[in-house]
C-alpha positions as CSV (number, residue, x, y, z in Angstrom):
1,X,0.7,3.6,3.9
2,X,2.5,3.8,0.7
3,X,3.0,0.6,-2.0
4,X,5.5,-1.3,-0.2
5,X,7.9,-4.2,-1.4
6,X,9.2,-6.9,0.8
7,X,12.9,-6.8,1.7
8,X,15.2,-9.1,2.8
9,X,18.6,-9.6,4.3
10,X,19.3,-6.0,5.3
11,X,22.9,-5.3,6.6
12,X,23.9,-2.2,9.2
13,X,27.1,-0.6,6.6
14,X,29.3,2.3,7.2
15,X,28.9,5.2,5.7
16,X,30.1,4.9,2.0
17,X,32.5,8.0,-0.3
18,X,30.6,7.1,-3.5
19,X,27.7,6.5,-4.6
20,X,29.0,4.3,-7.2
21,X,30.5,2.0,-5.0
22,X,29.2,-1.9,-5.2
23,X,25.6,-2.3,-4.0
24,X,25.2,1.5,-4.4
25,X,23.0,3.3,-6.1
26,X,24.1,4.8,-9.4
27,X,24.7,8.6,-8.7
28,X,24.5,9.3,-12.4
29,X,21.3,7.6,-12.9
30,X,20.1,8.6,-9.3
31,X,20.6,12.4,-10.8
32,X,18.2,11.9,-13.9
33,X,15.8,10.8,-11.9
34,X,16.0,13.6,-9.3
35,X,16.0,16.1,-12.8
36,X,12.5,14.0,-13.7
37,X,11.0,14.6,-10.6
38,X,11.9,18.3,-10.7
39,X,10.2,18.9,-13.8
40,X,7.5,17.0,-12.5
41,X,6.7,18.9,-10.0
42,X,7.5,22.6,-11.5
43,X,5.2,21.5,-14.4
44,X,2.2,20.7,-11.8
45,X,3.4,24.0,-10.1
46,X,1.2,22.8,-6.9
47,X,-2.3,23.1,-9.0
48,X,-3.6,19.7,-8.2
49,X,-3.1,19.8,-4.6
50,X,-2.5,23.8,-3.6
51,X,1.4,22.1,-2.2
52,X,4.3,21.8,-4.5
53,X,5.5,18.1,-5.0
54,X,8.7,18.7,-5.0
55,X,10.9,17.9,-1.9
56,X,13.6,15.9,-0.5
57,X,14.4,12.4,-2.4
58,X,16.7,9.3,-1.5
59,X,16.9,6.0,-3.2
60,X,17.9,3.0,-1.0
61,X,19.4,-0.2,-1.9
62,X,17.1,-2.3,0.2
63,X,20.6,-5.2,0.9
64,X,23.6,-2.8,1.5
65,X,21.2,0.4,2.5
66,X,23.1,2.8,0.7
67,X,21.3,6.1,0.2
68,X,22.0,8.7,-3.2
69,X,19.6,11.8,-1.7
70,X,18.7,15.4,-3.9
71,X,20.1,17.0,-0.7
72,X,21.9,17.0,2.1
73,X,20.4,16.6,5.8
74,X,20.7,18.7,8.3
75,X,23.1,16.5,11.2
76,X,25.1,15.5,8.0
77,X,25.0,11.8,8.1
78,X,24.6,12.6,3.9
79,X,28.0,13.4,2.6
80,X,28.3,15.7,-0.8
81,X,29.6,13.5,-4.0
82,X,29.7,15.0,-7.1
83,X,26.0,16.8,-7.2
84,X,24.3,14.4,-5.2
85,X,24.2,13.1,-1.2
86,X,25.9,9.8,-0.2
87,X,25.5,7.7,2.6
88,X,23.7,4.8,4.6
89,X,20.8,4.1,6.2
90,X,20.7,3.1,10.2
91,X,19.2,-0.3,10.8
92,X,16.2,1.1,12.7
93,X,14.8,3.1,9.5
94,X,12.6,1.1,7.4
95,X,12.9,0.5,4.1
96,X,10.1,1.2,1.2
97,X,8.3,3.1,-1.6
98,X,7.0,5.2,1.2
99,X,7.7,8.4,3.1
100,X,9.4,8.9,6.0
101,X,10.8,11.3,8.9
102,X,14.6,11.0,9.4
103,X,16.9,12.9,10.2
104,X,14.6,16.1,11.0
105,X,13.5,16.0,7.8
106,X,10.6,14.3,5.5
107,X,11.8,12.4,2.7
108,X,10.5,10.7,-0.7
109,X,12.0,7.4,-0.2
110,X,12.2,4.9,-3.1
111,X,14.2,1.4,-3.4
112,X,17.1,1.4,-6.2
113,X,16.6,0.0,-8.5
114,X,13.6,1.4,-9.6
115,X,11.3,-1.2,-11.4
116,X,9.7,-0.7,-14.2
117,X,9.2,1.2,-17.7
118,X,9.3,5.3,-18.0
119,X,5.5,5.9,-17.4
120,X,5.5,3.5,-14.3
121,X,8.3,5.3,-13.0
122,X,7.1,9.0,-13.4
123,X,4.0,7.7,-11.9
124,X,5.7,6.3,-9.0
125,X,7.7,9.1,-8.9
126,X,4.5,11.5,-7.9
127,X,2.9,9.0,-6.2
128,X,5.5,8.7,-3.8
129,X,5.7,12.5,-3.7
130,X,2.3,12.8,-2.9
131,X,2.7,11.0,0.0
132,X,5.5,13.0,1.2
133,X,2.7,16.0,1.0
134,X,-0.3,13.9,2.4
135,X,-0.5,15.8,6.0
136,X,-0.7,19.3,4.6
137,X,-3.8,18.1,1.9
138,X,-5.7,15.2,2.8
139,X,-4.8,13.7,6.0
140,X,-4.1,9.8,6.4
141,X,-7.8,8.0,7.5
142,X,-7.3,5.3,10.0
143,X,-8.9,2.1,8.9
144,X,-8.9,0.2,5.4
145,X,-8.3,-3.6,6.1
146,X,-11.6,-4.1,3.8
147,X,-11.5,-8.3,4.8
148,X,-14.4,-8.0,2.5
149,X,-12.1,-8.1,-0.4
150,X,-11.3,-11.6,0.9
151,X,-14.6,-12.8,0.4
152,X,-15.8,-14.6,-3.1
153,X,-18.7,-11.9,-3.6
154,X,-15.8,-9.2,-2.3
155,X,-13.7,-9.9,-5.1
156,X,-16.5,-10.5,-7.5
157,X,-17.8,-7.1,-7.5
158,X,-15.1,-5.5,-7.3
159,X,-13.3,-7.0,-10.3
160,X,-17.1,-6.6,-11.6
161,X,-16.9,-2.6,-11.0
162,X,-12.9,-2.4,-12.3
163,X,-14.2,-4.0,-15.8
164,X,-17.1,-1.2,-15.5
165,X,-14.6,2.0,-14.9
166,X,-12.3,0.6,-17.7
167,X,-15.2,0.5,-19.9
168,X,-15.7,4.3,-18.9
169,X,-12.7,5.3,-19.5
170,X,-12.2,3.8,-23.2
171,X,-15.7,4.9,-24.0
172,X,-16.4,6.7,-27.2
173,X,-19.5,8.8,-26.2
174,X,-20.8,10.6,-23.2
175,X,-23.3,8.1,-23.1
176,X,-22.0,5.5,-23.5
177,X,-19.2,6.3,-20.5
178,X,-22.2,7.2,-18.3
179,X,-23.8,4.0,-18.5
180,X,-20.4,2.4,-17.7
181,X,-20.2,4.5,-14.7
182,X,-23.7,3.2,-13.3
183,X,-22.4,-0.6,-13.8
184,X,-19.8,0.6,-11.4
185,X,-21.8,1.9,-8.5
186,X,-24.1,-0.4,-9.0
187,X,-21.7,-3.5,-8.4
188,X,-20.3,-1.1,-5.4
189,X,-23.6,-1.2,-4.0
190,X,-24.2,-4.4,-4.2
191,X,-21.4,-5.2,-2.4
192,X,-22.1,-2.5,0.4
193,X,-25.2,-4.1,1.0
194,X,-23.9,-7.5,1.5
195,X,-21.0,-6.1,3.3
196,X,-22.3,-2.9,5.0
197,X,-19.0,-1.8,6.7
198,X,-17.4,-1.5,3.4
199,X,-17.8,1.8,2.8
200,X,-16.5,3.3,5.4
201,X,-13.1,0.9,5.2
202,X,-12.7,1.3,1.3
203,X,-13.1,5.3,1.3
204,X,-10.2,4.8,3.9
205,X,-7.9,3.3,1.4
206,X,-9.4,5.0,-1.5
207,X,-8.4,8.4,0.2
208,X,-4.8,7.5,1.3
209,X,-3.7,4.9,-1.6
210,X,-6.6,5.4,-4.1
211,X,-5.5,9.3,-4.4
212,X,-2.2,9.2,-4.3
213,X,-1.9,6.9,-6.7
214,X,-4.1,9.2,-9.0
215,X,-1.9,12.1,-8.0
216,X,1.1,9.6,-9.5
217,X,-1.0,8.8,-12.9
218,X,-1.8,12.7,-13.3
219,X,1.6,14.5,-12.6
220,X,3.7,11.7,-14.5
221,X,2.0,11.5,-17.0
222,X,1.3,14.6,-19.8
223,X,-1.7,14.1,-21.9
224,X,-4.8,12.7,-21.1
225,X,-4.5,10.1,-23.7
226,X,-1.7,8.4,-21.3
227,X,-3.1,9.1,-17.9
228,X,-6.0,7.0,-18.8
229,X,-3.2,4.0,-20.6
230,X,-1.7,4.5,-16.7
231,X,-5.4,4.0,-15.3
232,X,-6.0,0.8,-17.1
233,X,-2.5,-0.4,-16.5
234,X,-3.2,-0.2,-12.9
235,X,-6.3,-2.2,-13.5
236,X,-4.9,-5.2,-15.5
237,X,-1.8,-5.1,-13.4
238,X,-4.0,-5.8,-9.5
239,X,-6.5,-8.0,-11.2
240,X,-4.2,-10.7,-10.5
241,X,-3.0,-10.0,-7.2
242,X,-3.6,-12.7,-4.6
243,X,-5.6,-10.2,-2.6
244,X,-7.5,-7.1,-3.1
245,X,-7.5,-6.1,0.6
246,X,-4.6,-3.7,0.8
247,X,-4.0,-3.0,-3.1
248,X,-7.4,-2.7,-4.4
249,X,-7.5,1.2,-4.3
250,X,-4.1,1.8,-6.5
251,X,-6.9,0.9,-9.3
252,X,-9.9,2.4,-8.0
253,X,-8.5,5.9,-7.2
254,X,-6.4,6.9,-10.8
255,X,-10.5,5.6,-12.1
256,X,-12.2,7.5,-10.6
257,X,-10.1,10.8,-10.5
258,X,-10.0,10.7,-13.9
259,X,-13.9,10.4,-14.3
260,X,-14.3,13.2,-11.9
261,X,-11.7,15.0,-14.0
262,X,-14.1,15.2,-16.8
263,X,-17.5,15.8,-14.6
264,X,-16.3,17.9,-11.9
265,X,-12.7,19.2,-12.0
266,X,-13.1,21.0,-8.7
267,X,-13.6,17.7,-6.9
268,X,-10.1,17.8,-4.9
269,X,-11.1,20.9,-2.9
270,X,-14.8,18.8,-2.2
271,X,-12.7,15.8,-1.0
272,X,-10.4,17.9,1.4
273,X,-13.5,19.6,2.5
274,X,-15.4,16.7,4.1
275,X,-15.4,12.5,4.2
276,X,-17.2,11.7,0.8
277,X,-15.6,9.0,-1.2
278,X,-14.9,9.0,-4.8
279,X,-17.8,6.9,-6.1
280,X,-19.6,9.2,-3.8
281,X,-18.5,12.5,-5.7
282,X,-18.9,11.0,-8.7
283,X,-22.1,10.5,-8.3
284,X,-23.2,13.3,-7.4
285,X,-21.5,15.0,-10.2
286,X,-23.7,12.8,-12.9
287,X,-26.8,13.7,-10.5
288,X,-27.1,9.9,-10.2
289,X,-29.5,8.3,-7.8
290,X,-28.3,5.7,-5.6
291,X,-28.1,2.4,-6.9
292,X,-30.8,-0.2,-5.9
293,X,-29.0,-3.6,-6.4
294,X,-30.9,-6.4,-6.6
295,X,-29.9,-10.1,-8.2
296,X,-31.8,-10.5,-11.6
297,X,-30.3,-6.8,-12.4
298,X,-26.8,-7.9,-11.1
299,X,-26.6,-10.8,-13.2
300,X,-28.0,-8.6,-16.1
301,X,-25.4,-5.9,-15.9
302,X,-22.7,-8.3,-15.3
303,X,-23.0,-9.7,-18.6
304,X,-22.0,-7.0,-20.1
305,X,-18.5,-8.0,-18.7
306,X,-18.3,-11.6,-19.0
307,X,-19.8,-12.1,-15.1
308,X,-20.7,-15.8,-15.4
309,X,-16.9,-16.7,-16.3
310,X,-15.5,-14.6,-13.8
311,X,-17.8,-15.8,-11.6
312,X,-16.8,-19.4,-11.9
313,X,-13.4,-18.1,-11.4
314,X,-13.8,-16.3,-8.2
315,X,-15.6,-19.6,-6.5
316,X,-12.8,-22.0,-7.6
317,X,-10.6,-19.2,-6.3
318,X,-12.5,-19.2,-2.8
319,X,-11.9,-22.3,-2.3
320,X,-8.2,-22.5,-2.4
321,X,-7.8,-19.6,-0.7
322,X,-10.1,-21.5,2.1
323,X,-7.7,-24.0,2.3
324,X,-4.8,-21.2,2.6
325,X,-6.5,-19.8,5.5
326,X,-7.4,-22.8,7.4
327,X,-3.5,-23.5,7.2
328,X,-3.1,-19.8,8.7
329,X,-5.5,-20.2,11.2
330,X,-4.4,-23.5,12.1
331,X,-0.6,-21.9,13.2
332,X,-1.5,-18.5,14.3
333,X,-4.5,-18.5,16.1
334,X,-5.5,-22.4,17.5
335,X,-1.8,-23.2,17.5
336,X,0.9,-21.9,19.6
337,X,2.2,-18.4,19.2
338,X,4.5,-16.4,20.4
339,X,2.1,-12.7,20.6
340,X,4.4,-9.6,20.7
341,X,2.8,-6.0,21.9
342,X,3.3,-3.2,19.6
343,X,4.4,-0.2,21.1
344,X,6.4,2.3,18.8
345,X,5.7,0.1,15.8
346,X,7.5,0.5,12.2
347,X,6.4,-1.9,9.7
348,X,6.8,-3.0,6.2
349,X,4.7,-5.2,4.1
350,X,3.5,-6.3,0.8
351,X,-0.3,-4.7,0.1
352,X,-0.7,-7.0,-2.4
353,X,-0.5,-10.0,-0.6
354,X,-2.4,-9.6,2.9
355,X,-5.3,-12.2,4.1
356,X,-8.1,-11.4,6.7
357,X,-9.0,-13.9,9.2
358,X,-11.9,-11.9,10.7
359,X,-11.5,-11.0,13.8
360,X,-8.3,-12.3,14.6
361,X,-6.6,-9.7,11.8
362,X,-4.8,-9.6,9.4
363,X,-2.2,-12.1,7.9
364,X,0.7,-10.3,6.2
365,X,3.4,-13.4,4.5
366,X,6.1,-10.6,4.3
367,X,6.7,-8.5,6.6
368,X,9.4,-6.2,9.2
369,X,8.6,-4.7,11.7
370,X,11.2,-2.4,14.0
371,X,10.0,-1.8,18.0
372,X,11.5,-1.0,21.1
373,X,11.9,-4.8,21.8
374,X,13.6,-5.7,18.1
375,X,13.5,-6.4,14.6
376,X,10.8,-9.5,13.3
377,X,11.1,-10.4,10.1
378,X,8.3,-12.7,8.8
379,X,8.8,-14.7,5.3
380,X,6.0,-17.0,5.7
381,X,2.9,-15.4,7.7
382,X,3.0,-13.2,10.4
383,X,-0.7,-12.1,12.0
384,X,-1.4,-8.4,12.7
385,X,-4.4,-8.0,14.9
386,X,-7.1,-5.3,13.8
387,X,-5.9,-2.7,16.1
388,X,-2.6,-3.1,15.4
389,X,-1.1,-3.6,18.7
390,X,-0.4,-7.4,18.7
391,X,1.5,-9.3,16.4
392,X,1.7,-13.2,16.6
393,X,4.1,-15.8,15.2
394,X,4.2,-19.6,15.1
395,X,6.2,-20.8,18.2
396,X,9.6,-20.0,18.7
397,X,11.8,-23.2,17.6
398,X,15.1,-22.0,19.1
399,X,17.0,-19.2,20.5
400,X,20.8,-18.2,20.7
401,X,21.3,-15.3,22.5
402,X,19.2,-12.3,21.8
403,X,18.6,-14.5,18.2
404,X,15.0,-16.3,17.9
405,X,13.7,-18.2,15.2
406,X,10.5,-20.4,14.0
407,X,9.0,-21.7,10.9
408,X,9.7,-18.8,8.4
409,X,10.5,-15.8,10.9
410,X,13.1,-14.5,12.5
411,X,13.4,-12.3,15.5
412,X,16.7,-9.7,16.5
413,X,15.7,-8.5,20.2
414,X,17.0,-5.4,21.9
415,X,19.0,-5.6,25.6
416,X,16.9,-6.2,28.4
417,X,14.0,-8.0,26.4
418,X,13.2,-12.2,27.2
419,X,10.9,-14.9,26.1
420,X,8.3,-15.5,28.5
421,X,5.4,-17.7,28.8
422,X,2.1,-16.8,27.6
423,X,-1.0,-17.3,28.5
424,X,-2.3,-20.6,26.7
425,X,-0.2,-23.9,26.8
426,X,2.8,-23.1,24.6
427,X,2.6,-19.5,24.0
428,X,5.2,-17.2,24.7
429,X,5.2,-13.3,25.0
430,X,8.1,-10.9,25.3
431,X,8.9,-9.3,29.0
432,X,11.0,-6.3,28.9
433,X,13.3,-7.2,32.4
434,X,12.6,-4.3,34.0
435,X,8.9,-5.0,33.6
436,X,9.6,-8.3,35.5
437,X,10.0,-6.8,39.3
C-alpha cells in the first residue's frame, strides 16, 4: 500500500465545469505537474523497471473531492476543460497518495495540494507512478506489519542500521562505505535473531514500499549527487515518526537501492526473479558472509553511531509508548467493542503512525475504511486484526438513524445493515437484515 495521509470531512459534490472553481485543484498548476511527470518518465524510458511510468494521473482535493486528471476516462464522468479533465470523485473511492482502479482504468492518484519542495515532489511523483506499475514488475507481497518495530530493541537496531546506510552513502572511499554497509547487516541481524520472523515481514514492506520509494528517489531525481540528498532525507525525515511499523521501508529501500546501484546494477531483474531482500542482494554483491551478532560486538559497532545515547532514548521511549498501549488495549480489546467483519474492504491510513498489540493487530489512530456495510471513520484508534478481516471500535455511544458514533469514530451504514449484540457483555457486531432470518 502506498504512503497514505489521513483525511477528513469528505463531502459527495456534483460534478464541477472548472477546475478552478473553489476547493478545486488549480488546472494551471495541475498541468505543470502532469508536464513534470511526463518528462519523468520519457527520460527513464522504462529502463529501471522494463514498464514505462508514465500513465493516467488525477489530483484530489481530499474535502470537496474534486479531480484535475492528464486524461479523460472512458464512461466520461471526467469532463474536458481547457487541456486537462474535470470532475469529482464518488464517495465510495478512497482517497490517497496511492493507486487505484476506477472507472475501468488505473490511475496515479495524488491529494492537491501536493506537499512539499521540488525534489520531494518529483520523488513522489515516481513513487506514486511506480505503484501504478507494481503488478506488471514486482507484484504486491502479503504481509509487513513488522510489530517488531514496536519493540525498544526493534527500533534500536533499526535506527542503529539507518545511521549505518547513511554513513555508506556519504562515505569517501570504497572502504570506508563497505565497512558502513557491515554495521548495517550486522544490526539487521541482530535484530532477526531476537525477532526471527522479521525477515520475512520486513522484505514484505521493503519490496512493496521500500522499492517504490527508491523507484521515486531514482526517476525524480537526475544526478547521483541528489538521489543520495533524497536517500538521506528520507532517513532524517522517519527517524522521528511515532512508529516504524508501516514507514520504516520508505528509508530502507531508496538505501539500499542505491548501494546495490553501485555493486550490482543488474539487481532489479535478481529481485523480480525470486524472494531475496535488499540486504540480502546486497550482500551477496560484497561477497559478505553472514553476520554473527553477538552483544560485546553490538555495543562495539554501535559506538560508532552514538548507540549508548540512542539507546537511552529508545528505553524512555518504550516506556511511554507502554503506557499508550495499555490505554489501547484497555478500550479495544478488554473493553467493549463494537467488531465489524471486513468483506470488500477499502481502507486508508497513516503508515507512520500504526501500533501493534501482538496478536490482537494492529492499531491505526486514523483511519477510513469503505465496505459493503458503510463508511468508519476512526480519529482516535481503530484496531485492525492481523488478517485483516475484523476491525473493532470502542462501544457505540449513540445512534440516529443509519448514523453511529463513539469516542473518536464515526460510522455511515448502508440500507439493510443493524447493530447487534456481540458476543461478550457489551459488544456489538453489525447484522446485515437479510442475514437475520
Amino acid at each position: 500500500m502506498a504512503r497514505m495521509a489521513w483525511l477528513g470531512g469528505l463531502a459527495a459534490l456534483g460534478l464541477v465545469s472548472s477546475a478552478l472553481a473553489s476547493g478545486a485543484p488549480d488546472a494551471t498548476q495541475a498541468q505543470r505537474y502532469f508536464e513534470t511527470m511526463q518528462r519523468q518518465c520519457i527520460a527513464d524510458h522504462g529502463k529501471l523497471w522494463g514498464v514505462s511510468l508514465c500513465g493516467p494521473v488525477m489530483f484530489v482535493d481530499p474535502v470537496t473531492r474534486r479531480v484535475v486528471a492528464n486524461q479523460a476516462d472512458p464512461k466520461g464522468a471526467l469532463k474536458s476543460d481547457h487541456g486537462v479533465y474535470v470532475g469529482v470523485l464518488p464517495p465510495d473511492v478512497l482517497i490517497a497518495n496511492t493507486s487505484i482502479e476506477w472507472e475501468g482504468v488505473r490511475w496515479i492518484q495524488m491529494l492537491w495540494p501536493v506537499a512539499g519542495d521540488e525534489a520531494s515532489r518529483r520523488t513522489l511523483f515516481a513513487h506514486e507512478a511506480f505503484h501504478r506499475i507494481q503488478p506488471q514488475v514486482l507484484p504486491i507481497v502479503a504481509g509487513g506489519d513488522n510489530v517488531q518495530l514496536d519493540t525498544e530493541q526493534g527500533r534500536y537496531t533499526m535506527l542503529l542500521e539507518w545511521r549505518a546506510l547513511a554513513a555508506a552513502l556519504q562515505a569517501s572511499d570504497d572502504a570506508d562505505r563497505r565497512a558502513r554497509i557491515v554495521d548495517a547487516l550486522l544490526f539487521r541481524a541482530e535484530r532477526y535473531r531476537l525477532f526471527p520472523k522479521a525477515a520475512a515481514s520486513e522484505n514484505a514492506l521493503e519490496r512493496n514500499e521500500g522499492v517504490a520509494e527508491y523507484t521515486g528517489v531514482t526517476v525524480g531525481n537526475g544526478t547521483p549527487s541528489t538521489r543520495v540528498a533524497m536517500a538521506l532525507k528520507d532517513i532524517r525525515t522517519h527517524a522521528d515518526d511515532p512508529s516504524l511499523v508501516r514507514s520504516f521501508a520508505y528509508a530502507t529501500g531508496p538505501a539500499y537501492g542505491l548501494l546495490l546501484d553501485r555493486y550490482a546494477p543488474h539487481w532489479r531483474k535478481t529481485l523480480r526473479q525470486g524472494d531475496a531482500s535488499l540486504p540480502q542482494l546486497l550482500a551477496s554483491a560484497l561477497r559478505l558472509p553472514a553476520a554473527q551478532p553477538s552483544a560485546a560486538g553490538i555495543e562495539q559497532h554501535a559506538a560508532r553511531y552514538g548507540g549508548a545515547a540512542l539507546l537511552s532514548s529508545e528505553q524512555q521511549r518504550a516506556h511511554e509508548h507502554q503506557q499508550l498501549l495499555d490505554r489501547y488495549k484497555a478500550a479495544l480489546v478488554n473493553g467493549p467493542v463494537l467488531a465489524i467483519r471486513l468483506l470488500h474492504m477499502h481502507v486508508q491510513f497513516n503508515p507512520n503512525t500504526v501500533l501493534s498489540l501482538g496478536q490482537a493487530g494492529t492499531v491505526y489512530p486514523h483511519l477510513k475504511i469503505i465496505d459493503d456495510w458503510g463508511t468508519l471513520e476512526a480519529e482516535r484508534g481503530a484496531l485492525l486484526r492481523g488478517d485483516w478481516r475484523l476491525v473493532t471500535v470502542s462501544a457505540p455511544a449513540a445512534q440516529d438513524g443509519t448514523n453511529v458514533h463513539g469516542a473518536g469514530w464515526q460510522l455511515k451504514l448502508k440500507p439493510g445493515w443493524t447493530l447487534v449484540p456481540g458476543p461478550r457483555h457489551g459488544d456489538w457486531t453489525l447484522r446485515q437484515a437479510s442475514a437475520a432470518h
